[in-house]
C-alpha positions as CSV (number, residue, x, y, z in Angstrom):
1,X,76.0,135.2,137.3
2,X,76.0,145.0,136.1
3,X,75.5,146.9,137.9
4,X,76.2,149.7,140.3
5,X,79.0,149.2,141.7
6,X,79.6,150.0,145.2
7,X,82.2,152.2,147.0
8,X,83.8,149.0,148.9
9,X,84.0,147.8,144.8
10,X,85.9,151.0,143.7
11,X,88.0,151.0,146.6
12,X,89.0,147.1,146.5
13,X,89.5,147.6,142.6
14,X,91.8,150.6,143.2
15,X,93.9,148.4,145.6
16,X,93.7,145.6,142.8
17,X,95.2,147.8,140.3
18,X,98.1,149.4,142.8
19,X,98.9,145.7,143.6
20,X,98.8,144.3,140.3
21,X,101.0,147.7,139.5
22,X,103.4,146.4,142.3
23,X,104.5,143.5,140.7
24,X,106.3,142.0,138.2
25,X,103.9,141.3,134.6
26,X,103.3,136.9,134.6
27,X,104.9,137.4,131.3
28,X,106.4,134.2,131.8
29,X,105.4,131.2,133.4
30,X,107.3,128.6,135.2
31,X,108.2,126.4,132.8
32,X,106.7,122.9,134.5
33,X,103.0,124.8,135.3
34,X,103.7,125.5,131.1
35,X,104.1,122.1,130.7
36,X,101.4,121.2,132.4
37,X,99.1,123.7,130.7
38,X,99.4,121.4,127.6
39,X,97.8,118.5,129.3
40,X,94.7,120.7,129.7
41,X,92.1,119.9,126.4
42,X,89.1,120.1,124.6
43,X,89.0,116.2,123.9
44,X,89.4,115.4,127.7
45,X,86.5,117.8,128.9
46,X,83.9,116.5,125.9
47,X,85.2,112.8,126.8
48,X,84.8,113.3,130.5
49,X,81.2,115.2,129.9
50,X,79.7,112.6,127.0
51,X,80.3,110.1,130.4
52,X,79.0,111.9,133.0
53,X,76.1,114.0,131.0
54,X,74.5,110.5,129.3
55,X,71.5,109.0,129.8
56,X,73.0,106.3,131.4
57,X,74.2,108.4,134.7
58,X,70.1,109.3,135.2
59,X,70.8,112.8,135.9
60,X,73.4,112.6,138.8
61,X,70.5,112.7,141.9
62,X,72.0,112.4,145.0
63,X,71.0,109.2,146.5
64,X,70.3,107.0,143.5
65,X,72.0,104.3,140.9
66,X,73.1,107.4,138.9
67,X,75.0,109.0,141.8
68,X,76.7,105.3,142.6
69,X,78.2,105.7,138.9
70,X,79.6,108.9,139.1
71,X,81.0,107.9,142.3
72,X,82.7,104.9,140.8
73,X,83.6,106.7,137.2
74,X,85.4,110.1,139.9
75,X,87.5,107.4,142.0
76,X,88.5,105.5,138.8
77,X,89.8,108.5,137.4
78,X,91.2,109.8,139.7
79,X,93.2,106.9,140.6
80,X,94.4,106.9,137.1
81,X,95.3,110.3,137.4
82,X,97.5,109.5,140.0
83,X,95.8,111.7,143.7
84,X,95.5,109.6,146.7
85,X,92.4,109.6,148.4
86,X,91.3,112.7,150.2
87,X,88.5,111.7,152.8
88,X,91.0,110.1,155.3
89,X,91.0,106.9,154.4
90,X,89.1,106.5,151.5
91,X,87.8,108.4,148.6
92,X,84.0,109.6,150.0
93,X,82.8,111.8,152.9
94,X,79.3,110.5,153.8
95,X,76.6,113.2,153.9
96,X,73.0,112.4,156.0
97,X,70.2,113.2,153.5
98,X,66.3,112.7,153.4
99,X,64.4,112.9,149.8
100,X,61.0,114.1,150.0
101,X,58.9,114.0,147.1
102,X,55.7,115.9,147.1
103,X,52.5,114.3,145.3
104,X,52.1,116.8,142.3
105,X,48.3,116.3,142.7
106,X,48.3,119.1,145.2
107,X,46.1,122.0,145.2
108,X,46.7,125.1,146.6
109,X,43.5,127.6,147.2
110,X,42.9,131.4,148.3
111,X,39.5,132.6,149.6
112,X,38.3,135.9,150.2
113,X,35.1,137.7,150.9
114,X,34.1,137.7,146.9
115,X,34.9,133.5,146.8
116,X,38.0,131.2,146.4
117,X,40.4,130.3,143.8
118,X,41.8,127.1,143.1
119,X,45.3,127.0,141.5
120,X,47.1,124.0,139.8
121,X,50.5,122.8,140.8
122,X,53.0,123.0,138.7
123,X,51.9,125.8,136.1
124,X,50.6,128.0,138.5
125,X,52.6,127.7,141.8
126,X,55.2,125.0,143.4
127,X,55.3,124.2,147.0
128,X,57.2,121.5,149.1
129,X,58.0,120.8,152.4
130,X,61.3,120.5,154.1
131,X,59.7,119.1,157.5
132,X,60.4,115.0,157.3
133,X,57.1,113.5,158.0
134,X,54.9,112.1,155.5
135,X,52.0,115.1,155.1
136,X,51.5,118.8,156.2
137,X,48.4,121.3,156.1
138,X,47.8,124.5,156.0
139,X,44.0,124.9,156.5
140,X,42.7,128.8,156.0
141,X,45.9,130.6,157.3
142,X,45.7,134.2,157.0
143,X,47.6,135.7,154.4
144,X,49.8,138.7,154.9
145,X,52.1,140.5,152.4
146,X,55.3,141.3,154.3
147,X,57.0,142.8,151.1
148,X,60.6,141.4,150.9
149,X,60.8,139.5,153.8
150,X,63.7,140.8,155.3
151,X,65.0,141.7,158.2
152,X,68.3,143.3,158.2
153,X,69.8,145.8,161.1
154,X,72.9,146.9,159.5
155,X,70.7,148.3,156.6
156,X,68.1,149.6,159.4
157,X,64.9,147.3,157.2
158,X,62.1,145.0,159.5
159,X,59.7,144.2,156.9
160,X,57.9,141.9,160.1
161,X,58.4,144.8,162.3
162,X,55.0,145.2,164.2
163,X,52.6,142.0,162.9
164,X,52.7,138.4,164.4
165,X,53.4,136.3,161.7
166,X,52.7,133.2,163.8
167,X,50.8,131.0,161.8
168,X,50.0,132.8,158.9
169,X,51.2,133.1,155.1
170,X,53.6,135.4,154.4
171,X,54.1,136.6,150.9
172,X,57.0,138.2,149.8
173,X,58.5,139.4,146.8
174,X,61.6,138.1,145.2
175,X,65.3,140.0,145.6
176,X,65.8,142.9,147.6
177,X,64.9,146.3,147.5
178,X,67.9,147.6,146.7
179,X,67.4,145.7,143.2
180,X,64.1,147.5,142.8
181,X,65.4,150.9,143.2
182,X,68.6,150.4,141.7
183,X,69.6,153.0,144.5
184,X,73.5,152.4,145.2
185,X,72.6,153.8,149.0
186,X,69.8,150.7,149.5
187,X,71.4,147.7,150.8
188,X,73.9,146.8,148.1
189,X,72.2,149.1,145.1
190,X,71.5,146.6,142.1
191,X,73.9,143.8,143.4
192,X,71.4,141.2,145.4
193,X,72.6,140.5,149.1
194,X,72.0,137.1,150.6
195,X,68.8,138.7,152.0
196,X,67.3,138.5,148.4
197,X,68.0,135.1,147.8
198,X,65.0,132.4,148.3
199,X,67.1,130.4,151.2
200,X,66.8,133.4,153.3
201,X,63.4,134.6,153.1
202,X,62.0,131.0,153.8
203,X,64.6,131.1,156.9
204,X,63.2,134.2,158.2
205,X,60.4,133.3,157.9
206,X,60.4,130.4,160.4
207,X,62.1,132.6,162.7
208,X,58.7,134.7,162.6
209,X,57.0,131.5,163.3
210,X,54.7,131.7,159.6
211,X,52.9,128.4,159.0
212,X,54.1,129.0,155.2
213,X,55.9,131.4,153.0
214,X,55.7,131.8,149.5
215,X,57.6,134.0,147.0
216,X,56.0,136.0,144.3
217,X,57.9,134.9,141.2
218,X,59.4,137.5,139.0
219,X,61.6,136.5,136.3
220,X,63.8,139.5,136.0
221,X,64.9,139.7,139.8
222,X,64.5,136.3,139.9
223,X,67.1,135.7,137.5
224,X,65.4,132.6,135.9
225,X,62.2,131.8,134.1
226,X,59.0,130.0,135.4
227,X,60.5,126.7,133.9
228,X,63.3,126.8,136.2
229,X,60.9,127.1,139.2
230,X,59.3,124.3,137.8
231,X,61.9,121.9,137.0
232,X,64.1,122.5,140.3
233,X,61.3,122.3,142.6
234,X,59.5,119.2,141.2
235,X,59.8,115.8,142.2
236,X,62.4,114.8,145.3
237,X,63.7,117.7,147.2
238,X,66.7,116.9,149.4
239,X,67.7,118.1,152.4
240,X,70.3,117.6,155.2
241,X,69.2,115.6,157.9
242,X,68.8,117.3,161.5
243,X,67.8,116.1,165.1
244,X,64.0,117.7,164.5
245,X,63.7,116.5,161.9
246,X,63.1,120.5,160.4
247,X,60.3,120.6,162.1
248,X,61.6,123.9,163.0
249,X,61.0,125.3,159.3
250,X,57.8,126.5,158.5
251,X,55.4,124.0,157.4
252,X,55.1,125.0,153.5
253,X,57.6,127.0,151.5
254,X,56.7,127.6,147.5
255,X,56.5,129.8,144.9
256,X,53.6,132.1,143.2
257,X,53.5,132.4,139.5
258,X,53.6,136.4,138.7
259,X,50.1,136.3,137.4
260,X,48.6,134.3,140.2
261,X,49.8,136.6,142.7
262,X,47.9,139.3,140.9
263,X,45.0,137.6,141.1
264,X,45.2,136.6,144.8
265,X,45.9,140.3,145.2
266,X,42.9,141.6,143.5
267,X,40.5,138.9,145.5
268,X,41.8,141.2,148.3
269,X,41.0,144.5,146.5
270,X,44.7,145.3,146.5
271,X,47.3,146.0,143.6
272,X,50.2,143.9,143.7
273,X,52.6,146.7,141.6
274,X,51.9,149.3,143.7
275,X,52.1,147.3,146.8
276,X,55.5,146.4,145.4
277,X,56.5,150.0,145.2
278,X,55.3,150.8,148.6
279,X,58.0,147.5,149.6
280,X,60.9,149.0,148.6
281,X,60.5,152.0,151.0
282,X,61.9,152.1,154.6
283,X,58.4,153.1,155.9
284,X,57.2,150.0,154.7
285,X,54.5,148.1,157.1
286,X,53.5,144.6,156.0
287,X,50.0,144.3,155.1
288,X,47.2,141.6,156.3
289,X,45.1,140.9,153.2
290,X,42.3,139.7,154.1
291,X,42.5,136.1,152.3
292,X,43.2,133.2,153.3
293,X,45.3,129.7,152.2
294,X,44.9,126.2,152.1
295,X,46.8,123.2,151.0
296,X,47.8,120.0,151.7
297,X,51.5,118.2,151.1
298,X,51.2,114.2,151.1
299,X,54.6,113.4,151.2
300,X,57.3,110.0,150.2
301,X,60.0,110.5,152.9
302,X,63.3,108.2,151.9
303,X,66.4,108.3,153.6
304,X,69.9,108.0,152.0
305,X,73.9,108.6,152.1
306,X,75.0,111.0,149.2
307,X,79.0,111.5,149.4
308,X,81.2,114.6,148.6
309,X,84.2,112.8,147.2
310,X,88.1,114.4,147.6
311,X,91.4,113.6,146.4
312,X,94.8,114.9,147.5
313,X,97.8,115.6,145.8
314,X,100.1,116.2,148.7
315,X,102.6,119.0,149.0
316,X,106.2,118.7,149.4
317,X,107.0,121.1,151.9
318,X,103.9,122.2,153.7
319,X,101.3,119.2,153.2
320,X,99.6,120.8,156.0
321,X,98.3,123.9,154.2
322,X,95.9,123.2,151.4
323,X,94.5,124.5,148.2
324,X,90.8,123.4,147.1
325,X,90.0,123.1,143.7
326,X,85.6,122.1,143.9
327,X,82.9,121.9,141.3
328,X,79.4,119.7,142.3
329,X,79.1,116.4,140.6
330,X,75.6,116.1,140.8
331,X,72.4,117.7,139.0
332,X,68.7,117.2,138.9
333,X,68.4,113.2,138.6
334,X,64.7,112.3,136.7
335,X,61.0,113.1,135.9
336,X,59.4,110.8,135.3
337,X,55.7,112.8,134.8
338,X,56.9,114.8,132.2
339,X,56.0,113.9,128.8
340,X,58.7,113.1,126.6
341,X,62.7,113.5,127.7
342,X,62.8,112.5,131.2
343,X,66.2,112.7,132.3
344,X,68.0,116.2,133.1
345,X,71.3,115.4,132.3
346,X,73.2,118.3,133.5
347,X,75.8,118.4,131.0
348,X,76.9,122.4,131.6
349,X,75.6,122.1,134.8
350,X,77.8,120.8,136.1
351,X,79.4,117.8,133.9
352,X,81.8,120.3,132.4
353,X,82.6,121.4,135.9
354,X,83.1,118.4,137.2
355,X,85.1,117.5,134.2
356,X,87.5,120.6,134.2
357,X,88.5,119.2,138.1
358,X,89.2,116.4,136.8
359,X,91.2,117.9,134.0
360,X,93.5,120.4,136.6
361,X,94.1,117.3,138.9
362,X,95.4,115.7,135.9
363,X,98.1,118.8,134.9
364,X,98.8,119.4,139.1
365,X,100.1,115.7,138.8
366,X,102.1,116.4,136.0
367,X,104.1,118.5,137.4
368,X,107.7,117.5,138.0
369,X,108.1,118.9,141.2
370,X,104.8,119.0,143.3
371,X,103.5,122.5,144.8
372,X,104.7,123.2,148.7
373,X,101.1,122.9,149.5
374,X,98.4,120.1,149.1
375,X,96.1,120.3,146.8
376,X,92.9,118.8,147.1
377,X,90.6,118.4,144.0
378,X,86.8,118.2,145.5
379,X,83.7,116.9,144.1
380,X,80.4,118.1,145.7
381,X,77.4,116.6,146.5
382,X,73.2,118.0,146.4
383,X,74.4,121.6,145.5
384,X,71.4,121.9,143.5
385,X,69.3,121.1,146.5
386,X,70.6,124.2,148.8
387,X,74.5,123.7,148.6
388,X,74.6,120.8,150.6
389,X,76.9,118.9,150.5
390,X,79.3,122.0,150.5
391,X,77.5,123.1,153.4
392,X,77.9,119.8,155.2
393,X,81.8,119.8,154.5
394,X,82.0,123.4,155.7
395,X,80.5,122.4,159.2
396,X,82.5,119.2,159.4
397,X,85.8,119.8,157.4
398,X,88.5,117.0,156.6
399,X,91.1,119.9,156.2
400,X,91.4,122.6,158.3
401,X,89.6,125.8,157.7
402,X,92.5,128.0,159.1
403,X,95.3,126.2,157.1
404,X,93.1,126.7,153.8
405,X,94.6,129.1,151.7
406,X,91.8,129.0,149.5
407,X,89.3,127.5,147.0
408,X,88.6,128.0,143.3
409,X,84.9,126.9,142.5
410,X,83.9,125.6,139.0
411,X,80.3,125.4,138.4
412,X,79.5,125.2,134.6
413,X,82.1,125.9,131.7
414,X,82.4,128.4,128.7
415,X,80.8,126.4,126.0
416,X,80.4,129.4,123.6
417,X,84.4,129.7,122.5
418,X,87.5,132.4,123.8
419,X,87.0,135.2,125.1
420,X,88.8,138.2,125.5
421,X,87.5,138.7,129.3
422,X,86.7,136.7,132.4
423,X,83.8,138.0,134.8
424,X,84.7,136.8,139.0
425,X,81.4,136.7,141.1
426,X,82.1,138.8,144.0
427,X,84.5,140.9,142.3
428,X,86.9,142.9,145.0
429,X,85.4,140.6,147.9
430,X,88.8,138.9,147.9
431,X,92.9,139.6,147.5
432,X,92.4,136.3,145.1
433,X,91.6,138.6,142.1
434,X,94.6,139.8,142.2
435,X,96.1,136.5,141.4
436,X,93.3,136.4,138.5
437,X,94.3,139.5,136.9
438,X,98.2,139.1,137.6
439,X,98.0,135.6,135.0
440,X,94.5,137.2,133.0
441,X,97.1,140.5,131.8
442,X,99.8,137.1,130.3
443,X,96.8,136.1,128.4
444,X,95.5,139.4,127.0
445,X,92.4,139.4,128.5
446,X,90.6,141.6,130.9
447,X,89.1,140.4,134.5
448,X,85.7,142.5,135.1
449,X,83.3,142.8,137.5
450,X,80.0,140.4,137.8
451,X,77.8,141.3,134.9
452,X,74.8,140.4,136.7
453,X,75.3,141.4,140.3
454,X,71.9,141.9,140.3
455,X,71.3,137.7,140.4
456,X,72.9,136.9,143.3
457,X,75.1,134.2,141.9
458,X,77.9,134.2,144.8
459,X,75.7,133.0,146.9
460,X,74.3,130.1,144.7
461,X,77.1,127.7,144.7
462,X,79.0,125.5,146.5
463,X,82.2,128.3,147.6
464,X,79.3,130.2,149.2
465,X,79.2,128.2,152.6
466,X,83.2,128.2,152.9
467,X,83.2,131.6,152.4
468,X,80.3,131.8,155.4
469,X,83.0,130.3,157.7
470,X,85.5,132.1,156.2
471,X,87.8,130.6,153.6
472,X,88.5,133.0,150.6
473,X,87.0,132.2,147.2
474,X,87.1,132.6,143.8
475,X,84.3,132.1,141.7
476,X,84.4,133.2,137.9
477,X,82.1,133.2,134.8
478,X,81.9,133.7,131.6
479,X,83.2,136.7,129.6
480,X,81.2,138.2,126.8
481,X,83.4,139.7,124.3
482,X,84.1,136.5,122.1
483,X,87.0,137.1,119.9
484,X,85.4,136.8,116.9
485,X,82.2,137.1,117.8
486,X,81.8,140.3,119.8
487,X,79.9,140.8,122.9
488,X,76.1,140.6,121.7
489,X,76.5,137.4,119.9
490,X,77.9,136.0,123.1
491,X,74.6,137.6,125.3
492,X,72.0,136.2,123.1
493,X,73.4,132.6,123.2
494,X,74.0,133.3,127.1
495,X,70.5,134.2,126.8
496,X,68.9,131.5,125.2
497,X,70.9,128.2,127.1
498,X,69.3,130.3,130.4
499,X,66.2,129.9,128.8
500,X,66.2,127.0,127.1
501,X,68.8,124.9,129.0
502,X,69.0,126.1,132.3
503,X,67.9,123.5,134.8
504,X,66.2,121.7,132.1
505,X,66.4,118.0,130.2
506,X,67.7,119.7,127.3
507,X,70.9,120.6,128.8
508,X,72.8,118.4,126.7
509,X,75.8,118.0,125.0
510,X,76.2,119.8,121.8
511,X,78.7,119.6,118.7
512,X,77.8,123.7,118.7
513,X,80.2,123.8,122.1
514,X,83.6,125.2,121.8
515,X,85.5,124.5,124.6
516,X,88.5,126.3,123.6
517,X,87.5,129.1,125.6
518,X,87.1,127.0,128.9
519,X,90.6,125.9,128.2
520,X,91.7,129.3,128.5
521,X,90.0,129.3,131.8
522,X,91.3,126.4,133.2
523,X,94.9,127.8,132.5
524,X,94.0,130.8,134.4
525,X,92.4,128.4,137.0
526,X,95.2,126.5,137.4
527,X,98.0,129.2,137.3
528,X,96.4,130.9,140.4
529,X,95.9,127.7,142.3
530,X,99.6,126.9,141.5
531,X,101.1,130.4,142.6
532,X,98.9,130.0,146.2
533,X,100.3,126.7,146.6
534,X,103.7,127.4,146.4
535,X,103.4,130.5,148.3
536,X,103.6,131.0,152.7
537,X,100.9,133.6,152.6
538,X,97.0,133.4,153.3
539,X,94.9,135.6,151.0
540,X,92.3,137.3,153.1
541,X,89.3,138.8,152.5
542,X,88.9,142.6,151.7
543,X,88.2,146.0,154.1
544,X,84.3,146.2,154.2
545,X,83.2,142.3,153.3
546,X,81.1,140.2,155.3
547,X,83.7,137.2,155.9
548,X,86.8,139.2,156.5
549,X,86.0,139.5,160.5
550,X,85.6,135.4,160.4
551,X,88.7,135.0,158.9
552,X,90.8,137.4,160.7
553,X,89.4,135.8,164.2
554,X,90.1,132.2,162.4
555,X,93.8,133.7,161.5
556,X,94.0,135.0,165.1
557,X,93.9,138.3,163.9
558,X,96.7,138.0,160.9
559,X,96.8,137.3,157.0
């Protein structure tokens, strides 16, 4: 959420600097976005978090009594705050979603020609279904290890090239290769592509027709821990509804605890390290092992509405242009077979989000004279389900795409105090950095490049599918040299809430948080969004990025 860094990264940070050069130092701020700064505080985002991280909201899960309060706690304040409603003519955009909730009495089993294995859900592997219908099987389907399962012209790799994955397992290892090599040359060197993330290889996978895929967990390219597997995977699993009802998806997608895979390697008289190796070379050929799999998915299939929810502060000149200030309301709901806490309340992720959009609707309608443009302050739904509720929004916008200038994406808040840099996920895709650093240099801190390219974490939130169709986005996190502090006190605690924390019932609120570092962010939040929305131009994307073409085409061929 360090990497080589590529030479479309140099390149877009040496035009950052020349523009940054170019203008005039934000040594001073209008005085009304000043005054609005001071509504910003530490009191309203703990306030607005104790609410929405308690036990009483259940965890946030789409589609339940604990997304129906946090629907009705976001439309009271925000008509408090003063926004009028942004979803036409009322305060929700519906979103189509089926829950289904696997029966963790599943088994999942591997023979070969020495005997089988039997492996238990849960602590040994996770799998699901996305297909609606009440149970699927995989009965003796022939395993075969198809390294990273990618396939990807532009970087010359077909790791299905010359097998018929029709019906068969495919196992695949987690990332890309250029992550394994740490080879600047292979794909994008130690920064993950979106052909390493988990939503892609199960998509390609059904493209090669594979009966089920499953991903070799690794925590290191991975980015997260077994217990993260674990707790996102378990219990209901949403997904958008479509007219096949997915049938079109392969029939079981899951995860393989590290050790397991070993195992299920060695029934095959194969080693899975140097088989991993052997992936990350374009002469790779995928490799039938000789085992098979088996497992059946009894399935409760419910139906439900989840909502994104939008409100608009309308411009004064050009209400027809927009600015989108987003963060997901919702989190991981309950457990109910876990032994003790039950409910993952989400408080980081993303209460504090949630809370800080609150927070910089409250200081955009302070303002004396509203911005040219509308702002709209956006709440999204299932983003820890696949980004869906972004995703649905992005296919069926209530503002148009071409006359959005662009969106500023909060997902989780510094909890850990000020610091005297910001990181931006996808540093140098955008020219929105160069707002960033223009109003980072008036607070004396430095904007740097994502510290852990390697993770993938631009494509794991809710900006990701605007930017798809595309909208330019900025997406920051967390800096690490704390002002008093240093930079490895900050990592360690960084380190421990992703271990501890991270996607788990234990992400609380704390009286250790300091929030006077995410007030420093909001500032910088909020002084970017309010330059672009009194401003005529469109930011676009940078030379060499994947969304520039879609933008340039949706611009008609203009910034």
């Amino acid at each position: 959420m360090n990497g080589t860094i590529s030479n479309k990264l140099v390149l877009a940070g040496v035009a950052l600097l020349i523009a940054v050069a170019a203008c005039a130092p934000a040594d001073r701020i209008d005085p009304g976005a000043e005054a609005a700064l001071a509504t910003i505080t530490t009191d309203d985002l703990v306030n607005h978090v104790l609410v929405l991280g308690s036990d009483e909201f259940e965890g946030r899960f789409p589609g339940t009594p604990g997304e129906q309060k946090t629907l009705e706690y976001l439309q009271a304040e925000a008509e408090r705050i003063g926004l009028q409603p942004g979803a036409g003519d009322g305060w929700f955009q519906e979103v189509q979603l089926v829950s289904i909730t696997a029966d963790p009495g599943m088994t999942l089993s591997f023979s070969g020609p020495e005997g089988t294995n039997e492996y238990a859900y849960g602590t040994e592997f996770m799998a699901w279904t996305t297909r609606v219908v009440e149970q699927v099987e995989v009965g003796d389907s022939e395993l075969i290890f198809v390294g990273y399962g990618t396939v990807a012209p532009e970087y010359g790799w077909n790791d299905y090239e010359g097998i018929d994955a029709s019906g068969k397992t495919v196992v695949m290892l987690v990332n890309d290769p250029g992550f394994a090599t740490q080879d600047p040359a292979l794909f994008n060197g130690r920064s993950m592509t979106y052909y390493g993330r988990w939503t892609y290889k199960y998509e390609e996978a059904a493209r090669q027709g594979a009966a089920a895929a499953l991903i070799i967990h690794d925590t290191e390219p991975a980015a997260y821990g077994w217990a993260t597997v674990e707790g996102s995977w378990s219990g209901p699993q949403l997904n958008m509804v479509s007219e096949d009802n997915n049938m079109g998806r392969v029939k079981v997608e899951g995860w393989l605890q590290l050790e397991v895979a070993r195992e299920v390697f060695a029934m095959a008289g194969l080693d899975l390290d140097e088989l991993s190796q052997q992936a990350s070379q374009g002469d790779f050929n995928a490799v039938p092992m000789g085992v098979t799999a088996s497992t059946a998915i009894r399935n409760t299939v419910e139906h439900s509405t989840s909502h994104n929810v939008l409100g608009i502060l309308p411009g004064s000149e050009r209400p027809d242009e927009y600015v989108i200030y987003m963060g997901h309301w919702d989190h991981l709901g309950m457990n109910p077979a876990l032994e003790g806490d039950q409910i993952f309340n989400g408080a980081a992720d993303n209460a504090s989000g949630t809370a800080a959009v609150l927070e910089l609707a409250e200081a955009f309608v302070s303002l004396e004279t509203r911005p040219k443009r509308s702002i709209v302050f956006w709440w999204t739904t299932a983003e820890e389900q696949g980004l869906l509720g972004s995703a649905y929004y992005a296919a069926n916008p209530i503002y148009p795409l071409e006359k959005t200038a662009g969106a500023i994406n909060i997902d989780g808040l510094n909890i850990y105090g000020p610091m005297r840099d910001i990181y931006v996920i996808g540093y140098g895709n955008s020219e929105l950095d160069e707002y960033l650093i223009e109003f980072a240099d008036w607070q004396n801190r430095e904007v740097k490049p994502d510290a852990e390219a390697e993770k993938g974490y631009f494509y794991r939130s809710d900006h990701f599918p605007l930017a798809k169709m595309g909208v330019p986005a900025l997406y920051t996190d967390v800096g690490d040299d704390h002002v008093e502090h240093g930079e490895a006190w900050t990592q360690q605690r960084k380190d421990e809430w992703t271990a501890r924390q991270y996607h788990q019932p234990s992400d609380e609120y704390s009286e250790d948080w300091d929030l006077t570092g995410a007030v420093d962010d909001l500032h910088l939040w909020f002084l970017v969004g309010y330059k672009l929305a009194n401003e005529s131009t469109f930011p676009s994307w940078n030379e060499g990025t994947e969304f520039k073409a879609i933008r340039d085409a949706m611009m008609g061929g203009t910034d």
